[in-house]
PDB file of N, CA, C and O in Angstrom:
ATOM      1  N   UNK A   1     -12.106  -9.439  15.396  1.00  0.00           N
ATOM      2  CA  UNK A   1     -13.313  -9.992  14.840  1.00  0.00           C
ATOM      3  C   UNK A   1     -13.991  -8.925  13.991  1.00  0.00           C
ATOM      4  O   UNK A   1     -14.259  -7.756  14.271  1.00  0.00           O
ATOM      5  N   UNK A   2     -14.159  -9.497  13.089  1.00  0.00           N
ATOM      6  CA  UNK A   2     -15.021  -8.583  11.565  1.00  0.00           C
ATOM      7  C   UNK A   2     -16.018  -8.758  12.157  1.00  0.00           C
ATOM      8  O   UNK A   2     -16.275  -9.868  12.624  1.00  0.00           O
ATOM      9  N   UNK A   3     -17.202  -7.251  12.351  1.00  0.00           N
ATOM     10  CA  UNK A   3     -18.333  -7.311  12.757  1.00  0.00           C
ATOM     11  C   UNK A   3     -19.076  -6.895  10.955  1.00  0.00           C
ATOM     12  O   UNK A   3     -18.832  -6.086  10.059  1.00  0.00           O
ATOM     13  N   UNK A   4     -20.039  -7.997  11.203  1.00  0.00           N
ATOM     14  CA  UNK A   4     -21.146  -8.009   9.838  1.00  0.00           C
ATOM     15  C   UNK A   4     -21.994  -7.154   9.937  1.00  0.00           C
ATOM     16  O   UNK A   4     -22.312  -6.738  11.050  1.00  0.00           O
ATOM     17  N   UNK A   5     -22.616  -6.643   8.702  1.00  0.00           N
ATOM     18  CA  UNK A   5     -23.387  -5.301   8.889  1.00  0.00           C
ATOM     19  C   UNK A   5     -24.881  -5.777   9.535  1.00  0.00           C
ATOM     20  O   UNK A   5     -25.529  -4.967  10.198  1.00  0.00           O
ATOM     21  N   UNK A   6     -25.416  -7.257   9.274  1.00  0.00           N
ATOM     22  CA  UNK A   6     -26.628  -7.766  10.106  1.00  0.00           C
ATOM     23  C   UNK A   6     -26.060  -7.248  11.549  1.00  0.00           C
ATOM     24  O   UNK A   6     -26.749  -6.611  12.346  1.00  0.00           O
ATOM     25  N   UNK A   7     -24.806  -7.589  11.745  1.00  0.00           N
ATOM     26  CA  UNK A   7     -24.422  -7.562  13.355  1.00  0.00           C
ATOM     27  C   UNK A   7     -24.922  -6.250  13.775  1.00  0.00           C
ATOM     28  O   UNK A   7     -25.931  -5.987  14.430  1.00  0.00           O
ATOM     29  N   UNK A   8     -23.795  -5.268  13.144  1.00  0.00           N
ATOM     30  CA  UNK A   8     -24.105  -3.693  13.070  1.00  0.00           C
ATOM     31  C   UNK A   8     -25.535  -3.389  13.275  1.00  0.00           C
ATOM     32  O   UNK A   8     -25.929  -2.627  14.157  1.00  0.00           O
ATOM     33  N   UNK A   9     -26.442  -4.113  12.288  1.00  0.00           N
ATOM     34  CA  UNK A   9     -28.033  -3.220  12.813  1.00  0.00           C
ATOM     35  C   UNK A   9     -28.688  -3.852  13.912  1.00  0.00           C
ATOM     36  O   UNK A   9     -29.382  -3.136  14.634  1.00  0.00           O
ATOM     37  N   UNK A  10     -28.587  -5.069  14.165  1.00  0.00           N
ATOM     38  CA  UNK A  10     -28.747  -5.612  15.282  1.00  0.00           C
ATOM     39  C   UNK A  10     -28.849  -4.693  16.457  1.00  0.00           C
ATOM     40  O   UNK A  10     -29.824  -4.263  17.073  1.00  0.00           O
ATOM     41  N   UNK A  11     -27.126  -4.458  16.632  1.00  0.00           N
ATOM     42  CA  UNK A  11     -26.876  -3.277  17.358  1.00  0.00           C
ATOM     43  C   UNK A  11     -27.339  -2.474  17.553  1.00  0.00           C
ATOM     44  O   UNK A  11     -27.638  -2.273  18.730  1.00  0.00           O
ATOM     45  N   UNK A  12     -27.804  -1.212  16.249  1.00  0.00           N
ATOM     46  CA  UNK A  12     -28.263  -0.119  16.594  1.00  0.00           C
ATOM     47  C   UNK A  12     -29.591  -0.217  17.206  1.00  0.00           C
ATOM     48  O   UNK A  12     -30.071   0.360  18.181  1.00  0.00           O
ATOM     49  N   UNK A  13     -30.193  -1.323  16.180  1.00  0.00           N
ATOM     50  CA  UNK A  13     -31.329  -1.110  16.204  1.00  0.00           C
ATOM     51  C   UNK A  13     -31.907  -1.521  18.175  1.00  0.00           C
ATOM     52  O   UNK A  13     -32.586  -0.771  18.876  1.00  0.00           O
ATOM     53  N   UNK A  14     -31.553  -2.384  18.430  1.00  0.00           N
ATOM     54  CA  UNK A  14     -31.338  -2.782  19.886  1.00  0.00           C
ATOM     55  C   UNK A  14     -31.127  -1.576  20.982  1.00  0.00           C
ATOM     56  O   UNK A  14     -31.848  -1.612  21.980  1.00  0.00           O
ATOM     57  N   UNK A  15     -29.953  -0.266  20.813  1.00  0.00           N
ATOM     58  CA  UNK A  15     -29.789   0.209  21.487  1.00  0.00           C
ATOM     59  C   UNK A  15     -30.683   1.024  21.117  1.00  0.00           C
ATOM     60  O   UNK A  15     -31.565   1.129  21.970  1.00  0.00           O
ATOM     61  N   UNK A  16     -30.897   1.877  19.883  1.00  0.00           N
ATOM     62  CA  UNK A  16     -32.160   2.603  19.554  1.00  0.00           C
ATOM     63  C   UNK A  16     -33.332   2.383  20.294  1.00  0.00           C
ATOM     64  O   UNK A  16     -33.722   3.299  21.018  1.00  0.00           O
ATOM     65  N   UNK A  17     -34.161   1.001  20.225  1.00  0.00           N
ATOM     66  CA  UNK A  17     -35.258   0.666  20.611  1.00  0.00           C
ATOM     67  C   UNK A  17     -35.245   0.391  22.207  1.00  0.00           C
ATOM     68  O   UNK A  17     -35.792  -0.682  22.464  1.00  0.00           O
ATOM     69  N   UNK A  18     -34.740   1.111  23.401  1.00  0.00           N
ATOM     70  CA  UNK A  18     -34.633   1.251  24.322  1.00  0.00           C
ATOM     71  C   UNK A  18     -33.763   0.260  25.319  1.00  0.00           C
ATOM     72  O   UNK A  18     -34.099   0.044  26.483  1.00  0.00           O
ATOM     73  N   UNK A  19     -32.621  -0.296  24.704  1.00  0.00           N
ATOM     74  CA  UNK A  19     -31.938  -1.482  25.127  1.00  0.00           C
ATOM     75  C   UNK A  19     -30.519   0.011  25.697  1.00  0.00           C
ATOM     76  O   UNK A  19     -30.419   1.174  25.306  1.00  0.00           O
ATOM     77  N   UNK A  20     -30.046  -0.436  26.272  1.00  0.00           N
ATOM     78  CA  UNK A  20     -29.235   0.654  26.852  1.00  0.00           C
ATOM     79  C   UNK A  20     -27.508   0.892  26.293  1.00  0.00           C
ATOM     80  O   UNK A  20     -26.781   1.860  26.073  1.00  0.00           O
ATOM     81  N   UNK A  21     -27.388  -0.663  26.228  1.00  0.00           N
ATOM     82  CA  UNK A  21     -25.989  -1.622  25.862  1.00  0.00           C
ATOM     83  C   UNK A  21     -26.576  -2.923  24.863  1.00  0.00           C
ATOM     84  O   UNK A  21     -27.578  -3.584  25.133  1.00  0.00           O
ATOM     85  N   UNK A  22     -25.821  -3.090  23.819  1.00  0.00           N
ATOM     86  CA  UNK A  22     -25.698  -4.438  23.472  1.00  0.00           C
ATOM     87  C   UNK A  22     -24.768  -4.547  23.248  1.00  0.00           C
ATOM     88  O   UNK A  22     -23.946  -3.648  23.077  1.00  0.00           O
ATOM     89  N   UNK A  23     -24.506  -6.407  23.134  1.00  0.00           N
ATOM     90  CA  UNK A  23     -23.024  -7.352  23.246  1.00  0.00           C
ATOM     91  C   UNK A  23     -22.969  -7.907  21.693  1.00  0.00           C
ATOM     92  O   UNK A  23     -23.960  -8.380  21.137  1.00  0.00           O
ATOM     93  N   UNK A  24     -21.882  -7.806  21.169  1.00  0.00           N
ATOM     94  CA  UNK A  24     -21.650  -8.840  20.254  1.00  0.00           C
ATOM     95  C   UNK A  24     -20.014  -9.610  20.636  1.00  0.00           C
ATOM     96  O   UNK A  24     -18.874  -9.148  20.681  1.00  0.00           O
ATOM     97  N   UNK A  25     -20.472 -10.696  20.818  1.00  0.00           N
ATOM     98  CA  UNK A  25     -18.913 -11.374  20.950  1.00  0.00           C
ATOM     99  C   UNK A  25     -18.428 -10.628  22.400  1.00  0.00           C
ATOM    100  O   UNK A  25     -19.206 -10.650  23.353  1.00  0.00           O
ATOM    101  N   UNK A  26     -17.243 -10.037  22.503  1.00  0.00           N
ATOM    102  CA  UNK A  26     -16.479  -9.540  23.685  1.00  0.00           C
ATOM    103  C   UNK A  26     -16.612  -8.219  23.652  1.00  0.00           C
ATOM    104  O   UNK A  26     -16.141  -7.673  24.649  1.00  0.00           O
ATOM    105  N   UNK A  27     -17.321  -7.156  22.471  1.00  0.00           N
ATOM    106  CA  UNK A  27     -17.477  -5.857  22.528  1.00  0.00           C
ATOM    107  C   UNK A  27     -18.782  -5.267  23.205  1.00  0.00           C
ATOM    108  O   UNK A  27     -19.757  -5.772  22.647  1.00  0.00           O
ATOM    109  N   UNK A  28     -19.016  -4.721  23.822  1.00  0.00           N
ATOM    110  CA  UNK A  28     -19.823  -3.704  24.257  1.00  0.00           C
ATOM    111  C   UNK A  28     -20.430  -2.788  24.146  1.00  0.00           C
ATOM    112  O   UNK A  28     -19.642  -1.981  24.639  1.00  0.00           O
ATOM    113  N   UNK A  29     -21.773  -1.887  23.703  1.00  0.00           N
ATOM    114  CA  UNK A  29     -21.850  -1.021  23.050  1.00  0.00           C
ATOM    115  C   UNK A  29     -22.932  -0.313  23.876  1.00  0.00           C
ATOM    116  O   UNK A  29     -23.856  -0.981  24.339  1.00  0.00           O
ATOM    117  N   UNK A  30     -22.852   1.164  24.103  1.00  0.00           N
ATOM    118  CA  UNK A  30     -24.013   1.859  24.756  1.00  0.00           C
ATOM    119  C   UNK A  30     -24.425   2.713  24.043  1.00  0.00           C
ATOM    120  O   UNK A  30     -23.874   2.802  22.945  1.00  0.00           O
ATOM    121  N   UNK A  31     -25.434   3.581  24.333  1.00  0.00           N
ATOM    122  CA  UNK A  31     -25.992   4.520  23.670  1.00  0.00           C
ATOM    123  C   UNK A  31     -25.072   5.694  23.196  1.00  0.00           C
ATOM    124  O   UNK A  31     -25.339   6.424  22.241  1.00  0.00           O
ATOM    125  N   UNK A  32     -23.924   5.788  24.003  1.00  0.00           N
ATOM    126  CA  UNK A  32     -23.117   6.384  23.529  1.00  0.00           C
ATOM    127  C   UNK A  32     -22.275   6.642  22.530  1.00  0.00           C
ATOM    128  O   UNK A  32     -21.702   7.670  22.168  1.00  0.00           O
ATOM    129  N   UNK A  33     -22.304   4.860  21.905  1.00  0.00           N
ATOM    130  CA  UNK A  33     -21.597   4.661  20.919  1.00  0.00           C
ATOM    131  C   UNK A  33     -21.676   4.627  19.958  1.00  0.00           C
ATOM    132  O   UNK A  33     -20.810   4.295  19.149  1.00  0.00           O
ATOM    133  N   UNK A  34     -23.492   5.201  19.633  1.00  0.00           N
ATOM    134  CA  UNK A  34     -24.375   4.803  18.514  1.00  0.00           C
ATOM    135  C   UNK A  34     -23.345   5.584  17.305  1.00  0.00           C
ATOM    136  O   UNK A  34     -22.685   4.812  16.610  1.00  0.00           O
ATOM    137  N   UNK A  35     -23.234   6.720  17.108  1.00  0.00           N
ATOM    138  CA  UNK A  35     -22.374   7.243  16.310  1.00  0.00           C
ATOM    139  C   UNK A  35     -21.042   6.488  15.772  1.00  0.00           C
ATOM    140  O   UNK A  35     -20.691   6.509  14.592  1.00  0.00           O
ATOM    141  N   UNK A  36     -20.451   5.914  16.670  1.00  0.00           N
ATOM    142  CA  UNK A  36     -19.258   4.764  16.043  1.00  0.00           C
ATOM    143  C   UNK A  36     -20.330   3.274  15.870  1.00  0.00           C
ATOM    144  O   UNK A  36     -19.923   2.559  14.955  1.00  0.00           O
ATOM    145  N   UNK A  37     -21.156   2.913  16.338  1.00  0.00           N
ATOM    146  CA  UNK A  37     -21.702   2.068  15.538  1.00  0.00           C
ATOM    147  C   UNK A  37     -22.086   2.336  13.813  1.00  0.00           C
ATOM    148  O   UNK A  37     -21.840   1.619  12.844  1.00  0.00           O
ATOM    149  N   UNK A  38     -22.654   3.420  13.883  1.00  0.00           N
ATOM    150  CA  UNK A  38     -23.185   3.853  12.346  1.00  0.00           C
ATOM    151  C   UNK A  38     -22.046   3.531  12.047  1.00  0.00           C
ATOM    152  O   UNK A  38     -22.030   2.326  11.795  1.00  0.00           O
ATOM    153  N   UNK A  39     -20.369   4.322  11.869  1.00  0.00           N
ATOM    154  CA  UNK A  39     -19.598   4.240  11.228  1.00  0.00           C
ATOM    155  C   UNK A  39     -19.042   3.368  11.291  1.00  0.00           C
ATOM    156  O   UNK A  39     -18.053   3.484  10.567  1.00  0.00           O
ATOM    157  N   UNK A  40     -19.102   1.672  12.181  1.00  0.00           N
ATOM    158  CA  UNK A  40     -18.693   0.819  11.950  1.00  0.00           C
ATOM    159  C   UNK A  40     -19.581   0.346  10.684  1.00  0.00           C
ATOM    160  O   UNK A  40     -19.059  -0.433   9.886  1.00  0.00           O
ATOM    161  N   UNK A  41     -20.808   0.760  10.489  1.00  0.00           N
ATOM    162  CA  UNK A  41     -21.893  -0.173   9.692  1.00  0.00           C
ATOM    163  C   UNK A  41     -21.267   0.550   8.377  1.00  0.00           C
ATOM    164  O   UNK A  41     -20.880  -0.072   7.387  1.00  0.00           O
ATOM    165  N   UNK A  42     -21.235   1.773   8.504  1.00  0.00           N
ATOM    166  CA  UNK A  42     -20.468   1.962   7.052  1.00  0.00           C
ATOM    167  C   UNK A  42     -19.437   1.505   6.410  1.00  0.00           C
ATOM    168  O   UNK A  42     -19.463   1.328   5.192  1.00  0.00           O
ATOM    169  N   UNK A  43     -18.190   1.209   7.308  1.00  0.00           N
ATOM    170  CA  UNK A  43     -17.187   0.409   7.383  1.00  0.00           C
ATOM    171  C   UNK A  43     -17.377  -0.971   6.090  1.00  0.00           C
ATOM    172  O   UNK A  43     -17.022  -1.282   4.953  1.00  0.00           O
ATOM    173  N   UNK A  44     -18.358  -1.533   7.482  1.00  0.00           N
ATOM    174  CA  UNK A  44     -18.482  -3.192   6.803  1.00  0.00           C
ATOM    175  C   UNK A  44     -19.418  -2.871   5.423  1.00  0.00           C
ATOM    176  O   UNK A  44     -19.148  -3.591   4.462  1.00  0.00           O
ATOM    177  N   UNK A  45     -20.191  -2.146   5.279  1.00  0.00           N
ATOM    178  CA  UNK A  45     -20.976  -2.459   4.266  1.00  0.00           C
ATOM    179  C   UNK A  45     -19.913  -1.421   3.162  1.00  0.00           C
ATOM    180  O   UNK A  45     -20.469  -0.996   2.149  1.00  0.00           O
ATOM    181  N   UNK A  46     -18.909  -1.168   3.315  1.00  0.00           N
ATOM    182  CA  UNK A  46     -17.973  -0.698   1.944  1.00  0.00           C
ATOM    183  C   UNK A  46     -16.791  -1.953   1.764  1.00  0.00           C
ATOM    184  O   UNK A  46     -16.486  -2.336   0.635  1.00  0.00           O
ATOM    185  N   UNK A  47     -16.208  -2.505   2.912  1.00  0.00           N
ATOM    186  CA  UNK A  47     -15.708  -3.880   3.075  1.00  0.00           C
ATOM    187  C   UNK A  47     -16.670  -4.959   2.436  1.00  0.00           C
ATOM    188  O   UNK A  47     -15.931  -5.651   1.735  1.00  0.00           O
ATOM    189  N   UNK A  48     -18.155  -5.504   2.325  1.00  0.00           N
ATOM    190  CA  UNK A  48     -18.795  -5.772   1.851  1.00  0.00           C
ATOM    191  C   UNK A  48     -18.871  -5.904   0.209  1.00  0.00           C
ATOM    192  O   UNK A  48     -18.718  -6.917  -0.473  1.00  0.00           O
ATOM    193  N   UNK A  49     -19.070  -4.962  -0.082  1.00  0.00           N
ATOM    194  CA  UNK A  49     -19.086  -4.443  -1.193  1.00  0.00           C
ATOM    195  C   UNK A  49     -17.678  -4.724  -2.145  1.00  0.00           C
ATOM    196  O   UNK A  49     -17.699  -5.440  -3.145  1.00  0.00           O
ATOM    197  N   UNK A  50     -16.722  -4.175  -1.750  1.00  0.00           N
ATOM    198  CA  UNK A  50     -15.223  -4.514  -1.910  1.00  0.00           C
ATOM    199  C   UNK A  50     -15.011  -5.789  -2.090  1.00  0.00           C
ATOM    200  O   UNK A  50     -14.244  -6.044  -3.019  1.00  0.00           O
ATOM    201  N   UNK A  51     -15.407  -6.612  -1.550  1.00  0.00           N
ATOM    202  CA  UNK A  51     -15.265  -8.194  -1.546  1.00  0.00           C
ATOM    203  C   UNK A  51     -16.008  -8.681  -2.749  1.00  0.00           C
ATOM    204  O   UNK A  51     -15.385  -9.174  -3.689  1.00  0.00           O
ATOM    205  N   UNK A  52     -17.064  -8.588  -2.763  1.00  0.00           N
ATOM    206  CA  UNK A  52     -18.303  -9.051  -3.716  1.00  0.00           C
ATOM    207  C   UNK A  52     -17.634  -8.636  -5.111  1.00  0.00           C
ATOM    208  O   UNK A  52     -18.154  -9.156  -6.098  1.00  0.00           O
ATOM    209  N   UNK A  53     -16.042  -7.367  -5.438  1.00  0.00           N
ATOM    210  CA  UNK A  53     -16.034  -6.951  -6.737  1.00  0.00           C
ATOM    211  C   UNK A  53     -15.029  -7.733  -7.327  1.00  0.00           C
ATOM    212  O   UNK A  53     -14.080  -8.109  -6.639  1.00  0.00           O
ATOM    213  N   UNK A  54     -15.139  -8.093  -8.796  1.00  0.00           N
ATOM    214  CA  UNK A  54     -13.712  -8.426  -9.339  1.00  0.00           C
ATOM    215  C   UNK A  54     -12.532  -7.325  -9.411  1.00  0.00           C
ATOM    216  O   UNK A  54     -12.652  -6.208  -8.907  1.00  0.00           O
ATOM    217  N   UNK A  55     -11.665  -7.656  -9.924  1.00  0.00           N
ATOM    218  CA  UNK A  55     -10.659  -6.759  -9.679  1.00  0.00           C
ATOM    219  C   UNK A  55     -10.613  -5.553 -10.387  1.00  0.00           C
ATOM    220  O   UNK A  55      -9.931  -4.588 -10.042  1.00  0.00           O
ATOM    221  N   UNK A  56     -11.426  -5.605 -11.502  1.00  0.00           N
ATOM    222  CA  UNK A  56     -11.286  -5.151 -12.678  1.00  0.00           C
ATOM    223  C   UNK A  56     -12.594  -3.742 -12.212  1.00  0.00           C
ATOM    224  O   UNK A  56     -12.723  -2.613 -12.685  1.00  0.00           O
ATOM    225  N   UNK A  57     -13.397  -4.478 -11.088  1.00  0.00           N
ATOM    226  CA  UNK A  57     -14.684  -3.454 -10.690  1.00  0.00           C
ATOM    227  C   UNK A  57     -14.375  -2.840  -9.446  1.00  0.00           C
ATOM    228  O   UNK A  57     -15.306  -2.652  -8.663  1.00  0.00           O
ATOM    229  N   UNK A  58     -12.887  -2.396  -9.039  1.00  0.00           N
ATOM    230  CA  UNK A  58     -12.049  -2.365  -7.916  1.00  0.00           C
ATOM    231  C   UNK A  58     -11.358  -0.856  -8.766  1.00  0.00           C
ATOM    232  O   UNK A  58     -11.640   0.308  -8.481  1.00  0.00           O
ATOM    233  N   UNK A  59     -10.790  -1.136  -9.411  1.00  0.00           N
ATOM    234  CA  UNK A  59     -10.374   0.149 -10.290  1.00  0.00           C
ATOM    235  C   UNK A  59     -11.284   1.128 -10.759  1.00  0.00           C
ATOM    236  O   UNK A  59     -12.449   0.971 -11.124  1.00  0.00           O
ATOM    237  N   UNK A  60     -10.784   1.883 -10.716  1.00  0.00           N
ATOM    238  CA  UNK A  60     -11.691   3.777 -10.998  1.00  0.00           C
ATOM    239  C   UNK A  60     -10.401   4.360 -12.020  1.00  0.00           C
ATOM    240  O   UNK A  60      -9.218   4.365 -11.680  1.00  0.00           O
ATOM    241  N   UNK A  61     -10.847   4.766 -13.133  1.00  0.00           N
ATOM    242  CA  UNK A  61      -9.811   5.624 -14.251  1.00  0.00           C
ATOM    243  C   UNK A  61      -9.779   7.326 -13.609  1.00  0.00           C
ATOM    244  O   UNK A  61     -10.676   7.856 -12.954  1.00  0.00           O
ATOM    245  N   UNK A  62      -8.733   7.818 -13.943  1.00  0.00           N
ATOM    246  CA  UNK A  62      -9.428   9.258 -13.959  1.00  0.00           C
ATOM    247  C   UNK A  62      -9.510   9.938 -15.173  1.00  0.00           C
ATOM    248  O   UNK A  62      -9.463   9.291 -16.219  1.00  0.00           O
ATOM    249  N   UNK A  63      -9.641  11.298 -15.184  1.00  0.00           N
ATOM    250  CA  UNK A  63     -10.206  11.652 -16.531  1.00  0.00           C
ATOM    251  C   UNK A  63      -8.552  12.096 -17.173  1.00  0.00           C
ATOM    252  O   UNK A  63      -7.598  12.705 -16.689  1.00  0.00           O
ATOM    253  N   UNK A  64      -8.826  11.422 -18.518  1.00  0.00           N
ATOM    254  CA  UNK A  64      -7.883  12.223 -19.419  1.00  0.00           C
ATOM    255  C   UNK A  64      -7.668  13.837 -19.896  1.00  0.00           C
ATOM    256  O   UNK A  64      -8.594  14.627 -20.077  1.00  0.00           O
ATOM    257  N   UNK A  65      -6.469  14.086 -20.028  1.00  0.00           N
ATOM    258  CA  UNK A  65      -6.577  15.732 -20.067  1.00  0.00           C
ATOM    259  C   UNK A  65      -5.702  15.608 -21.641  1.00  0.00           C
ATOM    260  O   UNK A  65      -5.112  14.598 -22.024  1.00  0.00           O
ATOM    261  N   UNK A  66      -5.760  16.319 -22.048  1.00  0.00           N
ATOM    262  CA  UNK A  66      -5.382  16.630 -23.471  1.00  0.00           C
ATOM    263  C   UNK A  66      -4.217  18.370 -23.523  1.00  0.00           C
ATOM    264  O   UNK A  66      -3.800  18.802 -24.598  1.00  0.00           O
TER     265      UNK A  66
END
């Protein structure tokens, strides 16, 4: 299951604000995990992003050398 970046802050923000654990779906998350939460949120919001581009805004040139 693709976790959404709403999901993601949900999360943090939940365990941040004195919640100990939160659930999404069948995963589990404690204060411990806040650090792989962030980097799940980075995850989805570059997956995000990626999706939203045409193909053409997917490609990066590099520089020409002479």
């Amino acid at each position: 299951m693709a976790l959404t970046v709403s999901q993601l802050d949900a999360a943090i923000a939940a365990v941040i604000d004195g919640g100990q654990s939160y659930t999404i779906g069948d995963q589990q998350f404690t204060r411990a995990n806040l650090e792989y939460l962030k980097q799940l949120r980075k995850d989805a919001i570059a997956t995000e992003r990626a999706e939203g581009k045409t193909m053409f805004q997917r490609v990066r040139f590099g520089s020409v050398s002479s």
